[in-house]
RODOVEX-865122 format. One record per residue (C-alpha): residue number from 0; x, y, z. Coordinates in nm, 2 decimals, m for minus. Layout:
REM RODOVEX-865122
- NUM/X/Y/Z
...
REM end
This chain:
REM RODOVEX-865122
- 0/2.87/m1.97/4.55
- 1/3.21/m1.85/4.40
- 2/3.22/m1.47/4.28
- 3/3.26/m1.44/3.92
- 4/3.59/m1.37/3.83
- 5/3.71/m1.04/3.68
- 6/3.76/m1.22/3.36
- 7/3.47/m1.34/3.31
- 8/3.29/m1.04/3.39
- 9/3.44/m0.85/3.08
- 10/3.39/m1.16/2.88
- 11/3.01/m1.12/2.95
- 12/3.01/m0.74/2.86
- 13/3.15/m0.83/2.53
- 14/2.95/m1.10/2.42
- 15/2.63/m0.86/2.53
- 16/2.82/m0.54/2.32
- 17/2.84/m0.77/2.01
- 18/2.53/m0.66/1.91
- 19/2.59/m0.30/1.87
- 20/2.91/m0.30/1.67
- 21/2.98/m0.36/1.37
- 22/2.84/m0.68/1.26
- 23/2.50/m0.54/1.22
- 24/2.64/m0.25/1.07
- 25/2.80/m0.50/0.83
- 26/2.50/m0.70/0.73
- 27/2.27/m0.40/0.66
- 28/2.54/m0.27/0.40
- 29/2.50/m0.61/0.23
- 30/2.12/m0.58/0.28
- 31/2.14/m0.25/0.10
- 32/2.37/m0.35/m0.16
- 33/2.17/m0.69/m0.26
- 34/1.82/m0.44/m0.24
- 35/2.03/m0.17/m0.51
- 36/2.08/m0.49/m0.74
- 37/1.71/m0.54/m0.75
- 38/1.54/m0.35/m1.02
- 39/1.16/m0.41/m0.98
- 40/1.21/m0.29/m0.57
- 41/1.39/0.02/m0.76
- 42/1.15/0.11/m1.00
- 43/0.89/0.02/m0.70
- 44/1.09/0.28/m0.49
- 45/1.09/0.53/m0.75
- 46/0.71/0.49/m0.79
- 47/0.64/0.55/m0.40
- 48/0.87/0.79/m0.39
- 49/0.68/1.00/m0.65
- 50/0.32/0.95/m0.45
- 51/0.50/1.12/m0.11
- 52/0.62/1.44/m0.33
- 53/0.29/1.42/m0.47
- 54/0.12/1.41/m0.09
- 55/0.31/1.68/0.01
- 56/0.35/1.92/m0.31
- 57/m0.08/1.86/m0.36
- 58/m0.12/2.26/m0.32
- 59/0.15/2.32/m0.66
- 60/0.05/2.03/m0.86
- 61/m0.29/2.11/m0.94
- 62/m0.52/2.42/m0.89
- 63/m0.81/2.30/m0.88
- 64/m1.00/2.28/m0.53
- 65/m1.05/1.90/m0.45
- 66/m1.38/1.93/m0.28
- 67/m1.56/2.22/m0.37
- 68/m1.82/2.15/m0.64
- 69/m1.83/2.24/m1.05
- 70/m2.17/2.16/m1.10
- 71/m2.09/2.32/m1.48
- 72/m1.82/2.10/m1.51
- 73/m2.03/1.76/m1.40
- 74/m1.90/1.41/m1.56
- 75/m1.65/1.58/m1.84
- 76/m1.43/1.33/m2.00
- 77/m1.05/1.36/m1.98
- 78/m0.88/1.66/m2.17
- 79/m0.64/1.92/m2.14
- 80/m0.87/2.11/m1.88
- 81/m0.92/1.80/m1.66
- 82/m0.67/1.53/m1.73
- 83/m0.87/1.21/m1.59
- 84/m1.20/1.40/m1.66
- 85/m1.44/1.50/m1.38
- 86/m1.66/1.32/m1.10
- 87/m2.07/1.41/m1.08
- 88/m2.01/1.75/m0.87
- 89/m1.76/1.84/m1.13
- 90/m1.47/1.79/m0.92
- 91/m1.17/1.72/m1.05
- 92/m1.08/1.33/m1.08
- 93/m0.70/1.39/m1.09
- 94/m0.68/1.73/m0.78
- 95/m0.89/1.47/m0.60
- 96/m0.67/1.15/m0.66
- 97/m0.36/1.38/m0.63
- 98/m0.49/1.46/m0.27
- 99/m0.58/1.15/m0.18
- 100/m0.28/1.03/m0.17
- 101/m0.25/1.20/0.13
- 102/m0.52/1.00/0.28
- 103/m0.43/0.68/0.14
- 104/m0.08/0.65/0.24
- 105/m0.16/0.79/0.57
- 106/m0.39/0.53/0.63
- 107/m0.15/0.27/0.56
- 108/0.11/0.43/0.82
- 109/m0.17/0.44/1.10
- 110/m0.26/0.12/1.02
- 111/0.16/m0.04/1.02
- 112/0.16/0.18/1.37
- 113/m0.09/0.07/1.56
- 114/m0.09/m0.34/1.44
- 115/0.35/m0.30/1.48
- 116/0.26/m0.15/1.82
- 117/0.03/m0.40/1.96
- 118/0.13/m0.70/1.79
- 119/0.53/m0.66/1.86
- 120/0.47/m0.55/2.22
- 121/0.22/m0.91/2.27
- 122/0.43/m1.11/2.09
- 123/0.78/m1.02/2.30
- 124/0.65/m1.02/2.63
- 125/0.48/m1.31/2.55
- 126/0.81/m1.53/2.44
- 127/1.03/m1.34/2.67
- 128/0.84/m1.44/3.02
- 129/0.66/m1.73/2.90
- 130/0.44/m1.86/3.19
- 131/0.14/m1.77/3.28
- 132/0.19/m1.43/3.04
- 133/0.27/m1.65/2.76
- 134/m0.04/m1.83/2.76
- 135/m0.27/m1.50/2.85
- 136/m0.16/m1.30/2.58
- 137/m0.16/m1.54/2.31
- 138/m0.46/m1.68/2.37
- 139/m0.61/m1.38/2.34
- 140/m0.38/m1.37/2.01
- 141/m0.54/m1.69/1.91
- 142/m0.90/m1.58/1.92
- 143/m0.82/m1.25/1.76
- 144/m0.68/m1.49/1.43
- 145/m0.97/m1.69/1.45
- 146/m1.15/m1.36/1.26
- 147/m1.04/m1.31/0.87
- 148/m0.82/m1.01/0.88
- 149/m1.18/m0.81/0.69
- 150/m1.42/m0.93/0.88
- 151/m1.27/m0.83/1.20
- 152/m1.21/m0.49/1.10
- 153/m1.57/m0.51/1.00
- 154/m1.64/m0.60/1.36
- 155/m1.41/m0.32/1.51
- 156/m1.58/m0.07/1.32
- 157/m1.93/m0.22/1.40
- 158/m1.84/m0.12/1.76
- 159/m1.67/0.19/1.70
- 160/m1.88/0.34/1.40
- 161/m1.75/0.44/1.02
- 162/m1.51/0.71/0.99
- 163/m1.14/0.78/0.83
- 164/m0.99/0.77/1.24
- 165/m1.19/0.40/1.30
- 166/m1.08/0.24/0.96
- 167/m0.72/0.30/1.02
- 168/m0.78/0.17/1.37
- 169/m0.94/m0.08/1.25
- 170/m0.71/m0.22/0.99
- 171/m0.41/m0.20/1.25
- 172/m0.63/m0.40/1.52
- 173/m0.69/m0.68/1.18
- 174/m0.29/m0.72/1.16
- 175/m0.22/m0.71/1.51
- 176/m0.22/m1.16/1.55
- 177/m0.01/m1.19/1.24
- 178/0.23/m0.93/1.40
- 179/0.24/m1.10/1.72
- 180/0.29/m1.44/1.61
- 181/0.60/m1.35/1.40
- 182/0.73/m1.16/1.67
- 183/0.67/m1.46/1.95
- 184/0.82/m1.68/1.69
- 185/1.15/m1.47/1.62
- 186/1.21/m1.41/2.00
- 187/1.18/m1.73/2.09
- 188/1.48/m1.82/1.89
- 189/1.67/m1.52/1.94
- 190/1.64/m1.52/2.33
- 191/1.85/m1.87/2.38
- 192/2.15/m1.66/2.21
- 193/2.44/m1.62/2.39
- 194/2.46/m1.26/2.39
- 195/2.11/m1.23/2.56
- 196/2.25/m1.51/2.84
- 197/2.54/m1.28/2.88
- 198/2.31/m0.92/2.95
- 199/2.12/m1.07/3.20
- 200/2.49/m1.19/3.35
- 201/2.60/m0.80/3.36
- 202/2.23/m0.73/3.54
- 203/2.09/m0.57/3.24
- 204/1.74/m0.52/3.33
- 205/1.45/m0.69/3.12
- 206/1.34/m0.43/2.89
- 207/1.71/m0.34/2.88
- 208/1.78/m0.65/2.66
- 209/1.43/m0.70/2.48
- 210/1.50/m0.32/2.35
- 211/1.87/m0.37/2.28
- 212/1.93/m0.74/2.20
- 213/1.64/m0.88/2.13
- 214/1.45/m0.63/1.90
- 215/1.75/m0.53/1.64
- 216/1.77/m0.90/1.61
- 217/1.36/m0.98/1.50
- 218/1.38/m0.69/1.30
- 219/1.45/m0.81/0.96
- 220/1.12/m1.02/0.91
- 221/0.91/m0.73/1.09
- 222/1.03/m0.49/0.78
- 223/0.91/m0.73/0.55
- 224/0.60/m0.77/0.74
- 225/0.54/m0.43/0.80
- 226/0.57/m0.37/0.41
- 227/0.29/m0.65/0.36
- 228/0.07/m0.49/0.63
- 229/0.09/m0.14/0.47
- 230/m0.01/m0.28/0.12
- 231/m0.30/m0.45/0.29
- 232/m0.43/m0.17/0.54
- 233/m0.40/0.10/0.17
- 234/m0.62/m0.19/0.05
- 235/m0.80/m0.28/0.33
- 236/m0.93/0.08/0.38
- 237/m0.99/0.15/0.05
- 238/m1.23/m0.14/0.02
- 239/m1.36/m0.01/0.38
- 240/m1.47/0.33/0.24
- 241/m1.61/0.14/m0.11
- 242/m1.87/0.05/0.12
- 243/m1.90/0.36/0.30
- 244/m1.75/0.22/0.62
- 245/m1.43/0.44/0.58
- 246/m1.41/0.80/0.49
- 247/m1.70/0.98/0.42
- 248/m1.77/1.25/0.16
- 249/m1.66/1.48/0.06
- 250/m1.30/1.35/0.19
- 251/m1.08/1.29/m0.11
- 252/m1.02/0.87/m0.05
- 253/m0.94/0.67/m0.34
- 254/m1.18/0.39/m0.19
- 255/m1.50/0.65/m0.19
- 256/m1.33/0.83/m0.51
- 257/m1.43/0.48/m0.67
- 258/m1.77/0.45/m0.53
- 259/m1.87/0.80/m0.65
- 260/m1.85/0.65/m1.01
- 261/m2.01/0.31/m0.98
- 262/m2.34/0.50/m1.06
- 263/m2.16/0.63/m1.35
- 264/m1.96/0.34/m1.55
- 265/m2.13/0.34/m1.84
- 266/m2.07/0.70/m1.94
- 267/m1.86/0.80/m1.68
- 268/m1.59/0.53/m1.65
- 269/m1.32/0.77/m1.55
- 270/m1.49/0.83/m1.25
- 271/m1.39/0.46/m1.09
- 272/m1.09/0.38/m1.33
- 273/m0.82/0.60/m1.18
- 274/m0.88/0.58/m0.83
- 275/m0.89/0.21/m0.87
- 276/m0.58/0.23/m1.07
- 277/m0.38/0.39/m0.85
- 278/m0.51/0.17/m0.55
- 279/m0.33/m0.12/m0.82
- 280/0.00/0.09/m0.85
- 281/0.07/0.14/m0.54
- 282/m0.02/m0.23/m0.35
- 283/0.15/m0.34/m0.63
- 284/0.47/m0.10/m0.55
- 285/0.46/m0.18/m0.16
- 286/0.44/m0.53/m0.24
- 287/0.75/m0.49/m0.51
- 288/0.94/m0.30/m0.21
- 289/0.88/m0.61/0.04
- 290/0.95/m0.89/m0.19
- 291/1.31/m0.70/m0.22
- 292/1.33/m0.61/0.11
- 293/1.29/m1.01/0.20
- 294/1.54/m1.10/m0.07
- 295/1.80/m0.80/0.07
- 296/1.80/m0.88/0.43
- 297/1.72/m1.33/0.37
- 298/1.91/m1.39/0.05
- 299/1.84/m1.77/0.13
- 300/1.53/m1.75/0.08
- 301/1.56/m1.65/m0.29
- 302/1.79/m1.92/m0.32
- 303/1.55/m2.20/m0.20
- 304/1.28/m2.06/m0.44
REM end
C-alpha cells in the first residue's frame, strides 16, 4: 500500500478543520438575525426572561414567607395586601407562585439534562458503530417508546416513589427515546460527510470526531427539541405533583399550588387560577421560543409550511 502523500495529508486536515471555522460561525449569525426578526419568540423571550429574575430576586419581590402558615389570613380574595389572594393556611398565592418558579423551571432543566444526556449519548453511539451496538441500544430505545411519554414516568416513579428529585428523573427518563431517535437519525446522515471521512484519515480517535464533527453538526434540531422537552417536563411535572406524585407539601410547586385549591373553587378560585395560569404562560412561552428557534436555525421549514 502506497503512503499517502504529503499533499494529501494537509488536504485531509482541512477538510476535518472546516467545521471549526467560520462557516458555523457564519450560519449561527444568520440563525440569530432570522430569530431577532421574529416577534412572538421575542416577546416569548422577554416573558422567560422575567420568570429567571423572578427565581432568583424571590427574597426582594415579596415579603411574605411562602410556607409558613396565616391561619388569620385563610382564603382572602385578591387586594392590595395579597395580590392573587391567599391559599387555606393563609399563605400567600402570589410569594408562593413567585417562588415556585424556582421549582418549576428547575424541574424543567433536570428534566432537558438528564433525557439530553441519555438520549444523545444512545442515539450517537448507536449510529456511529452500528453493529451489534446499534441494534442493542435501540432496541432497548424501542421498548422504552412503546410507553406514552406519562405513563412511563408514572412507571419510573412507581419504582422509585413520589418526590420533587424522582419527577424530574422521571420526566427526563419519558424523553429520553424521542431524544435518541433524533439523534440516531441526524448522525446517520452527518457521519457519511466528507469531513468526518477525512478525521478518521488524520487518526482522530472516535470520540474525537463524534464530539467535534459530529455533535456541532446534529445540534440544531436537538435545540429545538430540547425547547419542546422543557415545555413538556414544566408540564409534565406539574401534572405529576396535581396528583401528589411530584412535590409534596409544603414545597411551593405550581402543580401542588393548583391542587391545594381544587377543594376550594367555588369560593376560592384564586387558589387554582394563578398557578395554573402561569403553568399556561410559560409552556406557552417555551413553546413560542422553539417554534423560533426551528424557523432561525431551518428557515426551509417555514417556507414549506
Amino acid at each position: 500500500m502506497e503512503a499517502e502523500s504529503p499533499s494529501a495529508f494537509g488536504t485531509a486536515c482541512g477538510a476535518a478543520a472546516a467545521l471549526r471555522q467560520g462557516a458555523p460561525r457564519g450560519q449561527a449569525a444568520e440563525a440569530l438575525y432570522r430569530l431577532r426578526r421574529n416577534r412572538g419568540a421575542l416577546v416569548a423571550v422577554g416573558v422567560l426572561a422575567l420568570l429567571v429574575l423572578a427565581a432568583l430576586l424571590a427574597p426582594l419581590i415579596t415579603r411574605y414567607d411562602p410556607i409558613e402558615p396565616a391561619p388569620q389570613a385563610a382564603l382572602q380574595g385578591p387586594s392590595a395586601a395579597h395580590w392573587m389572594g391567599t391559599d387555606a393556611l393563609g399563605r400567600d398565592i402570589f410569594t408562593r407562585l413567585v417562588y415556585g418558579t424556582r421549582v418549576s423551571l428547575l424541574e424543567g432543566a433536570i428534566a432537558v439534562l438528564v433525557a439530553g444526556s441519555i438520549g444523545i449519548a444512545l442515539g450517537l453511539l448507536a449510529a456511529y458503530y452500528g453493529g451489534w451496538v446499534d441494534m442493542i441500544l435501540m432496541r432497548f430505545v424501542d421498548v422504552l417508546m412503546a410507553f406514552p411519554s406519562i405513563l412511563l414516568a408514572l412507571v419510573v416513579l412507581a419504582v422509585l416513589g413520589p418526590n420533587l428529585v424522582n419527577a424530574m428523573l422521571a420526566v427526563g427518563i419519558a424523553w429520553v427515546p424521542n431524544y435518541a431517535r433524533l439523534t440516531y437519525g441526524s448522525v446517520l446522515s452527518v457521519k457519511q460527510n466528507a469531513y468526518v471521512e477525512a478525521a478518521r484519515v488524520v487518526g482522530a480517535p472516535d470520540r474525537r470526531i463524534m464530539a467535534l464533527y459530529i455533535l456541532p453538526n446534529v445540534a440544531a434540531p436537538l435545540v429545538v427539541l430540547a425547547s419542546l422537552c422543557m415545555a413538556f417536563a414544566i408540564l409534565a411535572a406539574a401534572s405529576l405533583s396535581f396528583l401528589g406524585l411530584g412535590a409534596q407539601p409544603p414545597t411551593p410547586e405550581w402543580g401542588a399550588m393548583a391542587a391545594d385549591g381544587r377543594s376550594y373553587l367555588r369560593r376560592a378560585w384564586w387558589v387554582s387560577t394563578f398557578p395554573g395560569l402561569a403553568v399556561m404562560v410559560t409552556v406557552l412561552a417555551i413553546n413560542l421560543v422553539g417554534d423560533g428557534l426551528r424557523d432561525a436555525l431551518d428557515p426551509r421549514l417555514k417556507e414549506r409550511g
